[in-house]
C-alpha positions as CSV (number, residue, x, y, z in Angstrom):
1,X,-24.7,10.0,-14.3
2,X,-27.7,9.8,-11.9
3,X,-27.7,11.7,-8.7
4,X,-28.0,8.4,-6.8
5,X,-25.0,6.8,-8.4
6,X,-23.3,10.1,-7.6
7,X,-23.7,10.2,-4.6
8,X,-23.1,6.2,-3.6
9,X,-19.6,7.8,-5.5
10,X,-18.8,10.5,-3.0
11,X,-19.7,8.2,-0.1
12,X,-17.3,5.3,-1.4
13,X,-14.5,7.7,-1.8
14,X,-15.2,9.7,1.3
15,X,-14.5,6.6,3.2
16,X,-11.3,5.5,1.4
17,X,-10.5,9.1,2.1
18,X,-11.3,8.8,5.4
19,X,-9.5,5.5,6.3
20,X,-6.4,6.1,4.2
21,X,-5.7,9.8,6.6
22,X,-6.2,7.4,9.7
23,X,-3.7,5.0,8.6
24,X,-1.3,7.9,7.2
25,X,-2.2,9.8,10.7
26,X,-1.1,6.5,12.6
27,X,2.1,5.2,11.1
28,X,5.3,6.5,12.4
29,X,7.4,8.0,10.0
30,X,10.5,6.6,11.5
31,X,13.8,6.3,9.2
32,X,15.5,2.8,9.7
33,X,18.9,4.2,8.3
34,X,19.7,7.4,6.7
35,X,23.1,6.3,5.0
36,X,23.1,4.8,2.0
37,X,24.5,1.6,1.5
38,X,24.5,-1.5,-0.9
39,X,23.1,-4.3,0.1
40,X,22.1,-7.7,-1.7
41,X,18.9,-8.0,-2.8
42,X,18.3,-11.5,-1.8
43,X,20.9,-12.7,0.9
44,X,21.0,-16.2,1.3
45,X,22.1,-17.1,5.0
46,X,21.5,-14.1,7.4
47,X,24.5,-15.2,9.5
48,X,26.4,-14.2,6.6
49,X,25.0,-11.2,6.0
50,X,24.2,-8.7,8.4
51,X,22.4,-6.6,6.3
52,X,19.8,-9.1,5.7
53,X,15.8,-8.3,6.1
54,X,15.5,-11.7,8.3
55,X,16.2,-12.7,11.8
56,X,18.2,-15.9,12.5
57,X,14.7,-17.5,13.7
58,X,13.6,-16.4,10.0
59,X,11.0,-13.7,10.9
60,X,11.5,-10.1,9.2
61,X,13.9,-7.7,10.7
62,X,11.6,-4.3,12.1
63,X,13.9,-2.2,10.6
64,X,13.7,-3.9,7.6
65,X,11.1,-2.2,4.1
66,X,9.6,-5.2,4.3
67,X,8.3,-5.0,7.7
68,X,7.6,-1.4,7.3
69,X,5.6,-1.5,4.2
70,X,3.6,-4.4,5.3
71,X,3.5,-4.2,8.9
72,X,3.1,-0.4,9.9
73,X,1.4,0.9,6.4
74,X,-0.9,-2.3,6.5
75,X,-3.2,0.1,6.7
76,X,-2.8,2.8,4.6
77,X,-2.3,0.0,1.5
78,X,-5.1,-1.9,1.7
79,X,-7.9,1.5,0.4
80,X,-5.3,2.4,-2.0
81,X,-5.8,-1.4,-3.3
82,X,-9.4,-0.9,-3.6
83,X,-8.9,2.1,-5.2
84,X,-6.7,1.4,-7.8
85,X,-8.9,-1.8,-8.5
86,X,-11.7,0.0,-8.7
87,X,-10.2,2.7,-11.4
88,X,-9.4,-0.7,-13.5
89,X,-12.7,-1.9,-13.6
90,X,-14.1,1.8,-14.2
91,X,-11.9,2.1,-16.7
92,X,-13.3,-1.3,-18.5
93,X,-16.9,-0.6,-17.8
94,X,-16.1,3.4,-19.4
95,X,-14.3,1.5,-22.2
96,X,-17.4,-1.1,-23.1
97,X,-20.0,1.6,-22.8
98,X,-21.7,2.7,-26.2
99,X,-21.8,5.8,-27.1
100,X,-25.5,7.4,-27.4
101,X,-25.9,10.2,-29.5
């Protein structure tokens, strides 16, 4: 590996690095509900169900995994996407290299 590739490397992942401890750093590690308790995993009518994930106006609950992953960790996902899409197409491009010897 050239020195120039290495280090584009480093800088890439320095700056996931760097973005996914500000988005870690910035969410609030707040638990919803600390009892266990079963509920459905698709509820139908929230009127029904109080322990659905939706509002009766049909917008997601706060307290809700949902909202949490996708709402407060927003951040924190969106470099660990990158990352793990760019260890797939490493892992092709490693995989369809030819061997020198």
């Amino acid at each position: 590996m050239s020195g120039s590739r290495k280090s584009k490397g480093l800088i890439v992942a320095g700056i996931l690095l760097v973005v996914l401890l500000a988005g870690i750093a910035t969410a609030g590690f707040q638990v919803a509900n600390d009892q266990p308790h079963e509920v459905p995993t698709f509820p139908a009518d929230p009127a029904e169900n109080p322990d659905s994930i939706w509002t009766e106006d049909g917008k997601l609950k706060e307290n809700s995994l949902a909202f949490a992953v996708f709402e407060e960790y927003g951040l924190v996902l969106v470099p660990l996407a990158l990352l793990m899409f760019g260890a797939m197409v490493g892992g092709v491009v490693i995989s369809r290299e030819e061997v020198v010897e």
